[in-house]
N, CA and C atoms as a LAMMPS dump frame, in Angstrom:
ITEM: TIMESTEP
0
ITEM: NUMBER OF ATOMS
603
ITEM: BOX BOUNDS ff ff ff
-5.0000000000000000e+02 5.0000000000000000e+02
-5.0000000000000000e+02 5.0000000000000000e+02
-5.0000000000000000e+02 5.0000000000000000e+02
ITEM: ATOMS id mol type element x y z
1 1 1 N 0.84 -1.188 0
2 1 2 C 0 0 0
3 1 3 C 0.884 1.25 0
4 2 1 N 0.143 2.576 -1.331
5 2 2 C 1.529 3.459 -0.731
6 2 3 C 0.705 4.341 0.328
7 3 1 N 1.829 4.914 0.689
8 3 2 C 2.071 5.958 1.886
9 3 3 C 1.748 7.623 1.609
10 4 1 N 1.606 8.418 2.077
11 4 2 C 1.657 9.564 1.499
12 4 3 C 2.869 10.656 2.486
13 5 1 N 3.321 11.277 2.183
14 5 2 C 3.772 11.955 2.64
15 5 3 C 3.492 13.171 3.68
16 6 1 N 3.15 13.607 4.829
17 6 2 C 2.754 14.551 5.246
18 6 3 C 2.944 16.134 4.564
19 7 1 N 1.826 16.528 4.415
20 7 2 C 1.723 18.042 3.711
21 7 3 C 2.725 19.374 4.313
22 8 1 N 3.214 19.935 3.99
23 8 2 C 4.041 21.134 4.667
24 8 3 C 2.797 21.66 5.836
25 9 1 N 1.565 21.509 5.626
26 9 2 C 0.92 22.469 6.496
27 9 3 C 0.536 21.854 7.648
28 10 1 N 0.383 20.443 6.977
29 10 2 C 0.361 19.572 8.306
30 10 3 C 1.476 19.608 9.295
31 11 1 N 3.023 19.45 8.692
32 11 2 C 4.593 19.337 9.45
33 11 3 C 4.233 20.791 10.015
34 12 1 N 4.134 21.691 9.739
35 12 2 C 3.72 23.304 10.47
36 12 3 C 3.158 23.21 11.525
37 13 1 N 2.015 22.295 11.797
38 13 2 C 1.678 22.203 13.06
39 13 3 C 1.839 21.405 14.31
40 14 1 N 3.234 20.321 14.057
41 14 2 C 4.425 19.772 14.785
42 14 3 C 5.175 20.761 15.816
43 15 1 N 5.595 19.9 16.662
44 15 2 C 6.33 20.801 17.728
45 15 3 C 8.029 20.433 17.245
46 16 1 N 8.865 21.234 17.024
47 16 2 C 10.102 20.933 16.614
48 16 3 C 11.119 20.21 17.242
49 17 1 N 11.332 19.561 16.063
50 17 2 C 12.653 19.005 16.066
51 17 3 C 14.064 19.666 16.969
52 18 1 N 14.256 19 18.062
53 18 2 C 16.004 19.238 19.263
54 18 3 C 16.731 19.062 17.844
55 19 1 N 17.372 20.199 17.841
56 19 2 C 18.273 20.357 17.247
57 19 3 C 19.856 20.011 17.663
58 20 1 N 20.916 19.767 16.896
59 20 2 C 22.324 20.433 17.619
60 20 3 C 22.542 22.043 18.093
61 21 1 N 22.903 22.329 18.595
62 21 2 C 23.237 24.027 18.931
63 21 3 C 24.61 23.713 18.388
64 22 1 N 24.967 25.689 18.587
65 22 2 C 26.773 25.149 17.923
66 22 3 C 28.022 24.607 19.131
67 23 1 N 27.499 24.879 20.259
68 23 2 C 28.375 24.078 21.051
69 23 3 C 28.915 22.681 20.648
70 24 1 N 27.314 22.13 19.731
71 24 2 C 27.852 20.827 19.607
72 24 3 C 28.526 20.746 17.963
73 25 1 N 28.843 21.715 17.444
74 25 2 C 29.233 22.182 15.897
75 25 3 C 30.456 22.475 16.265
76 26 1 N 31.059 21.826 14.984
77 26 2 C 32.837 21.863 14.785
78 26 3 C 32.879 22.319 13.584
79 27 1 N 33.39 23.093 13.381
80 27 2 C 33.964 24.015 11.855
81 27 3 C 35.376 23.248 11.478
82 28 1 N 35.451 22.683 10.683
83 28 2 C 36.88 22.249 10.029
84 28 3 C 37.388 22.866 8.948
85 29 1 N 37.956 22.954 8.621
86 29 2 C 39.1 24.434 7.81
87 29 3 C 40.769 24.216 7.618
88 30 1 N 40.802 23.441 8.409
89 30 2 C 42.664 23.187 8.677
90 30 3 C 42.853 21.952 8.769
91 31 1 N 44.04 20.83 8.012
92 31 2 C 44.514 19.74 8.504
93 31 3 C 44.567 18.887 9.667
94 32 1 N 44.798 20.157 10.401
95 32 2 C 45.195 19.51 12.12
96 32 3 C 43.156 19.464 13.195
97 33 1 N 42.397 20.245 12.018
98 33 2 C 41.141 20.358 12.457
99 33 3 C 40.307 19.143 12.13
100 34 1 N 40.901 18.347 10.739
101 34 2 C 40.034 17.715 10.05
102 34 3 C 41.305 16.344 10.642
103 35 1 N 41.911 16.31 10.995
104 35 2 C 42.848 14.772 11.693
105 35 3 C 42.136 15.333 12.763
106 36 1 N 41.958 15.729 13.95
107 36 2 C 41.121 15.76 15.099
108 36 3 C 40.238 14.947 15.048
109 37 1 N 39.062 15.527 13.922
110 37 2 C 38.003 15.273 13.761
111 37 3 C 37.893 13.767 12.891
112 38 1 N 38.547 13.615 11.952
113 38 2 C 38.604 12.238 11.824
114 38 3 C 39.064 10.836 13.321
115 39 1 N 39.663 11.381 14.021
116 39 2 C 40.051 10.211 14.977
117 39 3 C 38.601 10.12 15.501
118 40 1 N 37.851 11.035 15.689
119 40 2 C 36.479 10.715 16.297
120 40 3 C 35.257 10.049 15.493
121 41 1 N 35.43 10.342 14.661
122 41 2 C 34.45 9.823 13.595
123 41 3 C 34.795 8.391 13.666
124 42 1 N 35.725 7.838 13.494
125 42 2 C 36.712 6.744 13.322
126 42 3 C 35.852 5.652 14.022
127 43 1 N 35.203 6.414 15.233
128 43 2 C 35.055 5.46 16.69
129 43 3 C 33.797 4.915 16.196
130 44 1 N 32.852 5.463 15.455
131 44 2 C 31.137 5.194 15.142
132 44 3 C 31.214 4.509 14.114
133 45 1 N 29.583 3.325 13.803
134 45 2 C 29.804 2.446 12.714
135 45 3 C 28.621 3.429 11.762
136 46 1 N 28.635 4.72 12.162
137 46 2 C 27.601 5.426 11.313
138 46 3 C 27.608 6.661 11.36
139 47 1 N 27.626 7.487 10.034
140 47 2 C 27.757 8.794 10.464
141 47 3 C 26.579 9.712 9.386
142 48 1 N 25.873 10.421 9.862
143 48 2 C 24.893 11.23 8.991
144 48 3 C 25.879 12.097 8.098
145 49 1 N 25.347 12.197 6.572
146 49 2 C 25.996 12.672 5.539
147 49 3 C 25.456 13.798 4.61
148 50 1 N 26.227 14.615 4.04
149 50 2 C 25.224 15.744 3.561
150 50 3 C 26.654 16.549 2.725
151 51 1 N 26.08 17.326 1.773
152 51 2 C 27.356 18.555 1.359
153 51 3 C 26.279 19.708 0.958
154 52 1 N 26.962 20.858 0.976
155 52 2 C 26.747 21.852 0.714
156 52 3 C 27.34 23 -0.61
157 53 1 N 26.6 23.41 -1.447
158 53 2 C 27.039 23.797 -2.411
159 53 3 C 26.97 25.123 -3.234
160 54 1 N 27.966 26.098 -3.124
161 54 2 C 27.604 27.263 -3.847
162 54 3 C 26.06 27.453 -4.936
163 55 1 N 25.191 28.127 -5.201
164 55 2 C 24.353 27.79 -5.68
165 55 3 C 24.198 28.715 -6.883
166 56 1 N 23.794 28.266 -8.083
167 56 2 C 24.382 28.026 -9.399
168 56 3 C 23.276 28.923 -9.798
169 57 1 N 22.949 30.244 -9.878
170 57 2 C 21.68 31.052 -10.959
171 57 3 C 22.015 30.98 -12.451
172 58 1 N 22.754 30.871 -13.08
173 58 2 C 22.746 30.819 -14.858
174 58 3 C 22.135 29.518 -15.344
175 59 1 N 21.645 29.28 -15.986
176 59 2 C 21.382 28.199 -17.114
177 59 3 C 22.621 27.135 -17.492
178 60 1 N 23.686 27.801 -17.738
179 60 2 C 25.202 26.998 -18.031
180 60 3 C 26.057 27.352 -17.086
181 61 1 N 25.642 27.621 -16.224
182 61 2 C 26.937 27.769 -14.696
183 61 3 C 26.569 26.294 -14.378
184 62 1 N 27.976 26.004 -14.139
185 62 2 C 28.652 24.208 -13.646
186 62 3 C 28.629 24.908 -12.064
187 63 1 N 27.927 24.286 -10.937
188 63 2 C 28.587 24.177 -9.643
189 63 3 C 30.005 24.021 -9.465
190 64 1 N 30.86 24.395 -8.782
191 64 2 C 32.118 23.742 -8.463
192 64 3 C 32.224 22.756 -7.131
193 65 1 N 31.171 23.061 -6.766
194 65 2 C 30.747 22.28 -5.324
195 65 3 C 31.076 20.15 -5.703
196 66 1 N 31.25 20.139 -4.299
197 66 2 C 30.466 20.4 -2.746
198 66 3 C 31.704 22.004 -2.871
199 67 1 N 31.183 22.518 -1.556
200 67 2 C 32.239 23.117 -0.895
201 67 3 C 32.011 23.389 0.397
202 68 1 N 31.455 22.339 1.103
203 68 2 C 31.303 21.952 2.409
204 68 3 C 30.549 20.245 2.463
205 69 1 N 31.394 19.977 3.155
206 69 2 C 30.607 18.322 3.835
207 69 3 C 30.557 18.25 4.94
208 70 1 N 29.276 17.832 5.208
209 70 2 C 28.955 17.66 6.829
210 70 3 C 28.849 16.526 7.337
211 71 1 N 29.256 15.855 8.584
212 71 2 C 29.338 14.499 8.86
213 71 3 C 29.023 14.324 10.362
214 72 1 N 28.046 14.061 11.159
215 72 2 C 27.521 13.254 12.096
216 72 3 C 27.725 12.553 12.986
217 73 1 N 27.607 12.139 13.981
218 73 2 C 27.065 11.196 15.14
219 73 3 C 26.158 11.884 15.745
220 74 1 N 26.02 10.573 16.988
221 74 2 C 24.905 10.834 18.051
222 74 3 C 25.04 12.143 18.344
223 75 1 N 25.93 12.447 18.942
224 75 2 C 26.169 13.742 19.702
225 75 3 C 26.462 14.657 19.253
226 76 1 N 27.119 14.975 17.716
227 76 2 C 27.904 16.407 17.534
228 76 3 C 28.097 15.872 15.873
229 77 1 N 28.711 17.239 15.226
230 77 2 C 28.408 17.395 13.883
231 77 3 C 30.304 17.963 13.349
232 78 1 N 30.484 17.821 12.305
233 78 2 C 31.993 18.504 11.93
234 78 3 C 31.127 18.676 10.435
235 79 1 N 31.374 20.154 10.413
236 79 2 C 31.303 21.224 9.024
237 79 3 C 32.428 21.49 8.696
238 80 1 N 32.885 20.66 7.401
239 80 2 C 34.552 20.51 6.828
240 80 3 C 34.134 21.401 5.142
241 81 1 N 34.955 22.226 5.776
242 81 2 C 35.303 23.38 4.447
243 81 3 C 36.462 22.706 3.387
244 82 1 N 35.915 23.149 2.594
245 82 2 C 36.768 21.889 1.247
246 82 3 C 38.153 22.894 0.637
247 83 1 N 38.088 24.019 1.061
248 83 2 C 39.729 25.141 0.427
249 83 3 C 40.839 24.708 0.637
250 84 1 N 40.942 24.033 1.886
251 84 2 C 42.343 23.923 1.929
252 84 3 C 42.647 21.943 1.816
253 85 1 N 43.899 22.173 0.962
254 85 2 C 43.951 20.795 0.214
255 85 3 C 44.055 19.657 1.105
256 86 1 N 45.078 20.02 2.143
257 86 2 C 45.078 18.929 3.215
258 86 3 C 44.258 18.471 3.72
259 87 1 N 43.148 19.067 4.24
260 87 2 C 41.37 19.017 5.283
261 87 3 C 40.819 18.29 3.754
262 88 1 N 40.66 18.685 2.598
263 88 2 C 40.25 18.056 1.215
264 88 3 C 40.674 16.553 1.531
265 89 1 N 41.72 16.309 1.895
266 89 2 C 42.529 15.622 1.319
267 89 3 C 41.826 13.837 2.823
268 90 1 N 41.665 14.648 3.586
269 90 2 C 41.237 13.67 5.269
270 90 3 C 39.823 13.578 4.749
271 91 1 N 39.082 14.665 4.652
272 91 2 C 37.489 14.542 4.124
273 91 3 C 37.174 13.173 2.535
274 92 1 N 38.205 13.325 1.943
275 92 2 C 37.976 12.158 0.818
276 92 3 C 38.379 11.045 1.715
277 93 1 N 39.393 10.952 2.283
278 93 2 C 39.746 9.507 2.731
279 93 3 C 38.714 8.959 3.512
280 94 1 N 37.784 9.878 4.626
281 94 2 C 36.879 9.465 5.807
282 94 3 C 35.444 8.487 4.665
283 95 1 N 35.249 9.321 3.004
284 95 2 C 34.152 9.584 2.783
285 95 3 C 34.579 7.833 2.177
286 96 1 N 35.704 7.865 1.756
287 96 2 C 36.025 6.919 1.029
288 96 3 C 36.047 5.182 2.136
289 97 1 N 36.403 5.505 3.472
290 97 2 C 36.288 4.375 4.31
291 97 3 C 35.151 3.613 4.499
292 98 1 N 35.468 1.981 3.851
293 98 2 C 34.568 0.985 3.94
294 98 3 C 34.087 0.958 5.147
295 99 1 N 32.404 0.024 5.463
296 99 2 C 32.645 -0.237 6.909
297 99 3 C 31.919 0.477 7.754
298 100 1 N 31.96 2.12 7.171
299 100 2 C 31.073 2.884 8.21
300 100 3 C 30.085 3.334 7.072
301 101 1 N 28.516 3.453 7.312
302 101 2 C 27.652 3.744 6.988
303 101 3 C 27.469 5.682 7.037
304 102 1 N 27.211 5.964 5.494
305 102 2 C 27.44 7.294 5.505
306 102 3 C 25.377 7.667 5.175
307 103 1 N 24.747 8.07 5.756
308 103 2 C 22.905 8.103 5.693
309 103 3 C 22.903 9.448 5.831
310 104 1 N 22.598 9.775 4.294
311 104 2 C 21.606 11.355 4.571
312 104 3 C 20.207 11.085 2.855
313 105 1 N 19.718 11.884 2.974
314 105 2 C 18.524 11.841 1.84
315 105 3 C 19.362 13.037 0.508
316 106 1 N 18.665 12.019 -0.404
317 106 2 C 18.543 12.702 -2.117
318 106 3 C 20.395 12.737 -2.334
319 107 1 N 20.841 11.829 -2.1
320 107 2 C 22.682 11.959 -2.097
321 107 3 C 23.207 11.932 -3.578
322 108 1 N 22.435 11.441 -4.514
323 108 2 C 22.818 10.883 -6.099
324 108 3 C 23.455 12.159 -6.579
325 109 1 N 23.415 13.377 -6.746
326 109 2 C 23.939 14.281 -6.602
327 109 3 C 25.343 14.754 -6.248
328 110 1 N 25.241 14.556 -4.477
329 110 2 C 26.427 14.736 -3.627
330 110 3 C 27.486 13.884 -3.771
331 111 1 N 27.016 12.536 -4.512
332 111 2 C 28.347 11.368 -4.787
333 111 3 C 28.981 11.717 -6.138
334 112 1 N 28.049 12.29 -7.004
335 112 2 C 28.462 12.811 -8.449
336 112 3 C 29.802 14.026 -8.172
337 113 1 N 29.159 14.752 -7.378
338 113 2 C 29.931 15.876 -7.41
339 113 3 C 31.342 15.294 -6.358
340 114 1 N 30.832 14.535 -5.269
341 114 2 C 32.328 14.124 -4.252
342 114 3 C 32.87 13.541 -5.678
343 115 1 N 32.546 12.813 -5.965
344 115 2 C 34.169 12.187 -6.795
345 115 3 C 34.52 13.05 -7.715
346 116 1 N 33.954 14.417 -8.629
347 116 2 C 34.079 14.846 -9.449
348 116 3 C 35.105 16.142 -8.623
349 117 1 N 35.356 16.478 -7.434
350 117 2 C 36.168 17.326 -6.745
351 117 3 C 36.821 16.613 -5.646
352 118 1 N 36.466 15.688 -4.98
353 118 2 C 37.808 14.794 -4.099
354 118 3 C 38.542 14.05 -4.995
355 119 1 N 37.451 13.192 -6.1
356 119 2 C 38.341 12.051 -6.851
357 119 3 C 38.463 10.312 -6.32
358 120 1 N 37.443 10.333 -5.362
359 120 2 C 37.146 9.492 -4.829
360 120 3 C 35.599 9.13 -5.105
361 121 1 N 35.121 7.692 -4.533
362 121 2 C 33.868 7.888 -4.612
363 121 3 C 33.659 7.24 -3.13
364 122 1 N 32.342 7.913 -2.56
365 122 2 C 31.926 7.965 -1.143
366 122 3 C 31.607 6.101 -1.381
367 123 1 N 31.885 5.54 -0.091
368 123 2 C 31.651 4.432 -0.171
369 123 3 C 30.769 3.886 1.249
370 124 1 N 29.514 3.026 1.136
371 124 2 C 28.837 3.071 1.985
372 124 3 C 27.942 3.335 2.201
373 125 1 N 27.46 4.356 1.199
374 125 2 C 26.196 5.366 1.537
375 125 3 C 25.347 5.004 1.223
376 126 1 N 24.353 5.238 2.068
377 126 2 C 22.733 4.885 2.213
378 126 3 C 21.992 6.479 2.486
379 127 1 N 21.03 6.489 0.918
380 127 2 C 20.345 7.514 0.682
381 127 3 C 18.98 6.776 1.013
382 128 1 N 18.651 7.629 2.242
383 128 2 C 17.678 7.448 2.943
384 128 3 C 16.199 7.463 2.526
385 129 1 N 15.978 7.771 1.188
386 129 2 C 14.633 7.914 0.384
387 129 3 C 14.635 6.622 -0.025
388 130 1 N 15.565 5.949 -0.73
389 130 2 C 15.604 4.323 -0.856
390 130 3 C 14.546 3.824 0.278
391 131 1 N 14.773 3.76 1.228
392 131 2 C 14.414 3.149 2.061
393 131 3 C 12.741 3.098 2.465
394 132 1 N 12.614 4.265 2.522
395 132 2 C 11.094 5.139 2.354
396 132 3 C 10.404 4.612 0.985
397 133 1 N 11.099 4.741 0.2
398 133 2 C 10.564 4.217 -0.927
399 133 3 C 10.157 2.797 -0.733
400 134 1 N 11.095 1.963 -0.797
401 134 2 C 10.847 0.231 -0.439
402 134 3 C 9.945 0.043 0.59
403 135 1 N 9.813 0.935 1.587
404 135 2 C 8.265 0.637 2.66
405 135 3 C 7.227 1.176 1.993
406 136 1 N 7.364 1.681 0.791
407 136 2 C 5.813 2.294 0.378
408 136 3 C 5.587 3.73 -0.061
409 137 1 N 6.188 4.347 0.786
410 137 2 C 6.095 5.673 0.26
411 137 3 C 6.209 6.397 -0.805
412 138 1 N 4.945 7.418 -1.479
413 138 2 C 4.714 7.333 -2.687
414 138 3 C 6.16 8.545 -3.772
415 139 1 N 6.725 9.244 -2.659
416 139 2 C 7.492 10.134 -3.315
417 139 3 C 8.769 9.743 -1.972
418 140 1 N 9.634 10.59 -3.057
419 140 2 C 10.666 11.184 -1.36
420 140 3 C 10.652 11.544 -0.551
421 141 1 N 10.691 11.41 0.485
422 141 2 C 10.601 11.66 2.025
423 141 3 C 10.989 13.098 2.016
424 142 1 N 12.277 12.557 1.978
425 142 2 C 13.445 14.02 3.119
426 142 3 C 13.604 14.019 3.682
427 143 1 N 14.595 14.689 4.527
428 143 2 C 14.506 15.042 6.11
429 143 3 C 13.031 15.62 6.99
430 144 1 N 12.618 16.11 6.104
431 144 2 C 11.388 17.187 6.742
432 144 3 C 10.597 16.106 6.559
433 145 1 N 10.027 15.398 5.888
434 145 2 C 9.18 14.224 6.115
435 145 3 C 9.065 13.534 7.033
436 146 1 N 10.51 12.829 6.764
437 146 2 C 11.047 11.914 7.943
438 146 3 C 11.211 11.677 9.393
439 147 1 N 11.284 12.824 9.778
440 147 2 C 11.151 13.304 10.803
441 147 3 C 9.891 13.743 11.611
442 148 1 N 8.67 14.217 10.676
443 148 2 C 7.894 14.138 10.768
444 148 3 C 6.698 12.579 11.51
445 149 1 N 7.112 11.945 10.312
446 149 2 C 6.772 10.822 10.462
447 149 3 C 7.209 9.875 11.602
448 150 1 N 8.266 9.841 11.591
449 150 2 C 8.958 8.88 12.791
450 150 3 C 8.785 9.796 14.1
451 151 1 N 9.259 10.869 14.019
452 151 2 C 8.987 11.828 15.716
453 151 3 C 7.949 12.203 15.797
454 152 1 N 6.979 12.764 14.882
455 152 2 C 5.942 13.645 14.912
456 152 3 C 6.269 15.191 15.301
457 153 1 N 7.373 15.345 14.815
458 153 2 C 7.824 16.586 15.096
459 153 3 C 8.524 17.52 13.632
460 154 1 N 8.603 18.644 13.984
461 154 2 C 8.573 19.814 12.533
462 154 3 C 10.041 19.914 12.773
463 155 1 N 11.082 19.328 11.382
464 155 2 C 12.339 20.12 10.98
465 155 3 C 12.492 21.357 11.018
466 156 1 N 13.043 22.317 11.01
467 156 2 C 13.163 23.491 11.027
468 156 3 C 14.723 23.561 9.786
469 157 1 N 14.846 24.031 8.85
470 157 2 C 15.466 24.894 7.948
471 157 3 C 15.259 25.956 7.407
472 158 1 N 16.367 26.784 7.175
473 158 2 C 16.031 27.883 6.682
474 158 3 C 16.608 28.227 5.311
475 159 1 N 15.586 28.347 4.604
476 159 2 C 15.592 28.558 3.113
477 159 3 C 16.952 29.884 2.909
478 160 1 N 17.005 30.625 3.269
479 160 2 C 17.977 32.085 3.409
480 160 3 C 19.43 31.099 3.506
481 161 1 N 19.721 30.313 4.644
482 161 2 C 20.868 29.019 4.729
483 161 3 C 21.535 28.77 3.619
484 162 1 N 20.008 27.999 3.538
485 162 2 C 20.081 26.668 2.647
486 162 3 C 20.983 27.543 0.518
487 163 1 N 20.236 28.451 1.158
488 163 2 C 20.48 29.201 -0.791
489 163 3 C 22.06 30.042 -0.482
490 164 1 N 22.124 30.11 0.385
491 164 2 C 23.626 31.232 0.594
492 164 3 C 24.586 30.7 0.099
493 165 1 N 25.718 31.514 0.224
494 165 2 C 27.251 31.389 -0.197
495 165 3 C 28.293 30.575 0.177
496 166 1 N 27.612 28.825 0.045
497 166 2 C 28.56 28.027 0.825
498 166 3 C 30.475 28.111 0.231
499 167 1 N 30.802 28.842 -0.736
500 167 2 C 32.205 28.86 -0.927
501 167 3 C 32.406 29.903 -0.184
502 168 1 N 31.851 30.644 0.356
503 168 2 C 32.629 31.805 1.655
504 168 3 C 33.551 31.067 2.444
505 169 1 N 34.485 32.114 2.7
506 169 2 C 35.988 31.367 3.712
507 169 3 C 35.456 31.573 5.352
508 170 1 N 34.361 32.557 4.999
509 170 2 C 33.845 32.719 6.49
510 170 3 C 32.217 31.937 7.123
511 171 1 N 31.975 31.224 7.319
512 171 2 C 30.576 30.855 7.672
513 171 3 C 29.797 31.538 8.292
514 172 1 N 28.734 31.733 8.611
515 172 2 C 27.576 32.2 9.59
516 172 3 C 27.526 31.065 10.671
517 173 1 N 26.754 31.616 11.437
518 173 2 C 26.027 30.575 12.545
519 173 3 C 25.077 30.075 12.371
520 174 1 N 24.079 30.432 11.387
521 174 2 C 22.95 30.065 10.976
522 174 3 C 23.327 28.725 9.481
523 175 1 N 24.629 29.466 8.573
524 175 2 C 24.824 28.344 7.826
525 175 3 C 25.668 26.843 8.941
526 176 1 N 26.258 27.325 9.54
527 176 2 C 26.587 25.97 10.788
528 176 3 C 25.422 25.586 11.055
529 177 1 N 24.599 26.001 11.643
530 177 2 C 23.529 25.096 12.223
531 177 3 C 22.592 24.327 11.189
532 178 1 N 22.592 25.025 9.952
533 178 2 C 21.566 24.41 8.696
534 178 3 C 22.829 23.114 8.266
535 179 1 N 23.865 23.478 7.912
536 179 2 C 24.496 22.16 7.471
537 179 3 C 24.767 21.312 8.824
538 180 1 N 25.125 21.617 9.794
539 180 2 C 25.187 20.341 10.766
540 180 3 C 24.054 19.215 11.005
541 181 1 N 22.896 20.308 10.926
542 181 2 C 21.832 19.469 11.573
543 181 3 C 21.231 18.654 10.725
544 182 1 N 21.221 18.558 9.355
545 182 2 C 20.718 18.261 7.845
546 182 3 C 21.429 16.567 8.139
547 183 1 N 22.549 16.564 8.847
548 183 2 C 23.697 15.926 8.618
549 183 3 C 22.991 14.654 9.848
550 184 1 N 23.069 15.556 11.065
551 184 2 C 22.464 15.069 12.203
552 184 3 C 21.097 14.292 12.285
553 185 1 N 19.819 14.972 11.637
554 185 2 C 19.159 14.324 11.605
555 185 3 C 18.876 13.346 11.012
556 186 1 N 19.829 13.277 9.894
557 186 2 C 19.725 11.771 8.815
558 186 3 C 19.942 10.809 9.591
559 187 1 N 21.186 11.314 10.52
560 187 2 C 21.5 9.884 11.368
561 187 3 C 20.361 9.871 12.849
562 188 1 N 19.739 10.234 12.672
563 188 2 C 18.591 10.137 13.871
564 188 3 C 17.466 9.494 12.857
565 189 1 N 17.186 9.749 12.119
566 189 2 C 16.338 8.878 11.157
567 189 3 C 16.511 7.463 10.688
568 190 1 N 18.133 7.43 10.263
569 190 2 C 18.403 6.168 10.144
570 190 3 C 18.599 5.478 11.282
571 191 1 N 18.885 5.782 12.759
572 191 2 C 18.672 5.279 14.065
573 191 3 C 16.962 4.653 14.239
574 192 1 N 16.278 5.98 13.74
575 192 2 C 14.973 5.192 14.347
576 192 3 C 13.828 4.124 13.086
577 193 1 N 14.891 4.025 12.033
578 193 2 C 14.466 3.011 11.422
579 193 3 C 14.645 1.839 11.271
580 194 1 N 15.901 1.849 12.392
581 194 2 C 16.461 0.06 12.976
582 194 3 C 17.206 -0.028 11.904
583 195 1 N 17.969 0.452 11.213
584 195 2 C 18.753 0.333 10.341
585 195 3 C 20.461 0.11 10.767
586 196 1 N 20.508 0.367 12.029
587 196 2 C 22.227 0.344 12.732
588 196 3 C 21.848 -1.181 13.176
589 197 1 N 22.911 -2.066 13.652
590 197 2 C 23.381 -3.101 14.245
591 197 3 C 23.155 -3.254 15.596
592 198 1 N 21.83 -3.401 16.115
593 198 2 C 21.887 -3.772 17.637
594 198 3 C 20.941 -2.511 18.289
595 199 1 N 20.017 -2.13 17.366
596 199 2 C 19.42 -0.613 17.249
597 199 3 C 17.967 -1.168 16.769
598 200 1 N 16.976 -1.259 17.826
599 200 2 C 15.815 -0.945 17.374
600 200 3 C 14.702 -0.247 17.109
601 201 1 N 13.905 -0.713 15.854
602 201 2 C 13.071 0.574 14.841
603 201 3 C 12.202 1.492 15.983
């Protein structure tokens, strides 16, 4: 039987989604930021996945993106800026490690473009609409669906974020919190769909 998706006006009248704050947000930018942050990642058999991408107004403008990837656990989020070659260079290897499960929604995209600017291809990944799909559901989920559905509670993004200047050398607080949490909640979705090892739906 299919499923339908909850309406935006319906998710509107949800109580929201716990977010990360930025306490629990790590900005990566530097070698010695993105080896930090890889030894921790290292430890989880799952990490929520997502990139972020300058956004393209012409007709024949090529993205150069990603030019941010965001990566997950339970607890906390690392927003890895793609400029400097070395942090480039830890962010392909993490994306590229067998073994750990990389879960965010609509990724067919984000794997095109990772290998077309790391040179690698992400290995692992589970695009979370698959999944939605195979139980029934008549379109793509999303995050904002998903969340919906499984918590009964309203995502919160912000469109202003989401469209801004992810190749800036400088971030906002508002673009930290839109790419961390995008990242975060995939892996809270794929948690509450019994999809981890020893984790039930």
């Amino acid at each position: 039987m299919q499923r339908t998706v909850p309406s935006r006006e319906e998710i509107d009248l949800l109580p929201p989604f716990e977010r990360l704050g930025l306490s629990q947000i790590h900005l990566v930018s530097t070698a010695a930021q993105a080896e930090e942050a890889r030894k921790q990642l290292l430890q989880v058999s799952a990490w929520g996945f997502d990139t972020e991408s300058k956004p393209t107004f012409r007709k024949d403008e090529v993205s150069e993106g990603p030019h941010v990837v965001q990566l997950a656990t339970r607890e906390r989020a690392w927003v890895f800026q793609l400029h400097d070659l070395p942090c480039r260079q830890v962010v392909a290897g993490l994306l590229a490690t067998p073994g750990i499960v990389k879960a965010g929604f609509g990724l067919g995209d984000d794997n095109k473009r990772i290998l077309s600017k790391l040179g690698v291809p992400a290995t692992d990944v589970l695009d979370l609409n698959t999944v939605f799909r195979r139980d029934g559901w008549r379109k793509d989920m999303g995050v904002k669906g998903a969340v919906a559905v499984l918590f009964n509670q309203r995502f919160i993004k912000s469109k202003k974020a989401g469209t801004s200047n992810w190749a800036s050398l400088r971030l906002t607080e508002a673009q930290l919190v839109y790419a961390a949490n995008d990242a975060y909640a995939a892996l809270r979705v794929y948690d509450a769909l019994g999809l981890a090892p020893g984790r039930a739906p």
